[in-house]
SEGUVO-941288 format. One line per 5 residues: their letters; for each residue x negated, y, z of C-alpha. Coordinates in nm, 3 decimals, decimal comma. Last residue first. Layout:
N
a) X/Y/Z | ...
This chain:
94
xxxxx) -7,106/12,763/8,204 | -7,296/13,051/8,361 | -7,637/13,065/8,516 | -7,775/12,848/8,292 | -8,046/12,669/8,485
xxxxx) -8,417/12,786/8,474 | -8,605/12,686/8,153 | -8,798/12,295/8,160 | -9,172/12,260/8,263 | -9,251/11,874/8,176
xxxxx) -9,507/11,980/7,918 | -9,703/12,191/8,061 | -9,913/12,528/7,864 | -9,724/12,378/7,561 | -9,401/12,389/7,764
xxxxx) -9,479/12,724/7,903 | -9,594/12,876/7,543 | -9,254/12,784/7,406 | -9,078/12,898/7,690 | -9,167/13,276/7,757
xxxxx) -8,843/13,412/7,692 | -8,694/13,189/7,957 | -8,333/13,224/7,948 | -8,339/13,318/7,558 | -8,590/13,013/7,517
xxxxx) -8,338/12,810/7,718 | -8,033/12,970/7,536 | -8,123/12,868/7,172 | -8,406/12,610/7,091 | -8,428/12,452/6,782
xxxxx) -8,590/12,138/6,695 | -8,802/12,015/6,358 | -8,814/11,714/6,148 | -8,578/11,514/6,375 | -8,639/11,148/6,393
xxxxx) -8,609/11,010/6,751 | -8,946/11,057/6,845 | -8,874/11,456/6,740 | -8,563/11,470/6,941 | -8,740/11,332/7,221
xxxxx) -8,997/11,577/7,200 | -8,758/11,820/7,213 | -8,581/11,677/7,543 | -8,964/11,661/7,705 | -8,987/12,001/7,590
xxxxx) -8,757/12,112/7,799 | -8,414/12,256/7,863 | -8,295/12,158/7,500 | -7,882/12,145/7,503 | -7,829/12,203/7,169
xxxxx) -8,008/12,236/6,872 | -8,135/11,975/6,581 | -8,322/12,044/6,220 | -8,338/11,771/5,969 | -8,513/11,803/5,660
xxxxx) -8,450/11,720/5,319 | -8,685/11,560/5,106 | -8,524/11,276/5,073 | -8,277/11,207/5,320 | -8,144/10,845/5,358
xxxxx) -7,959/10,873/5,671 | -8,075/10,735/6,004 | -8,164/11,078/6,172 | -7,802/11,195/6,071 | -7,696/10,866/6,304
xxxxx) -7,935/10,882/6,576 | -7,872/11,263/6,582 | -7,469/11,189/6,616 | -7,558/10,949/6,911 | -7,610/10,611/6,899
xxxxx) -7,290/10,378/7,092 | -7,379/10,031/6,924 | -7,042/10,101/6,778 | -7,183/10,396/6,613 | -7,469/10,228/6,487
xxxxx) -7,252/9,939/6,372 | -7,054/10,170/6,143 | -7,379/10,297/6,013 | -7,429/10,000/5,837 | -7,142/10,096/5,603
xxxxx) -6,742/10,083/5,719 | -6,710/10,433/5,734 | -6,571/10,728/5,955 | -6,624/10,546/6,351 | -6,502/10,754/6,577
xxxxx) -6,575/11,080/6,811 | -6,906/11,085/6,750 | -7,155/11,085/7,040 | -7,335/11,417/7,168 | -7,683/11,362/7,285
xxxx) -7,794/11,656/7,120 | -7,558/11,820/7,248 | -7,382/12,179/7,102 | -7,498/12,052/6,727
């Protein structure tokens, strides 16, 4: 994904999920959600922190990936388990 908080653009069936999207969850709410078996469900985009990864995990994704934060800050992963609230610097570009 490019957000983890990204919404979906409109409803696509008439299921229970329908009134997960109506109750405005976000795209990972709504994967997260799905029967999966043994399939697991991997999320990126927009993870500063690990307090953002950790929410991905509360919120049902197996594992996270991190893309321009850990490029950013090369040392990430071992910052956030050194502290937990430390987040990469900004992007410096949109």
């Amino acid at each position: 994904m490019w957000d983890v908080e990204k919404r979906p653009h409109r409803e696509t069936s008439p299921n229970r999920l329908s009134r997960d999207l109506a109750a405005g969850a976000t795209l990972l709410d709504v994967f997260a959600s799905l029967p999966r078996g043994s399939t697991r469900l991997g999320v990126a985009g927009k993870i500063p922190s690990g307090a953002v990864a950790q929410s991905c995990l509360d919120r049902g994704a197996d594992f996270v990936l991190v893309g321009t934060a850990a490029i950013l800050q090369h040392d990430l992963a071992r910052r956030v388990l050194i502290d937990p609230s430390f987040s990469s610097i900004d992007q410096p570009v949109s």
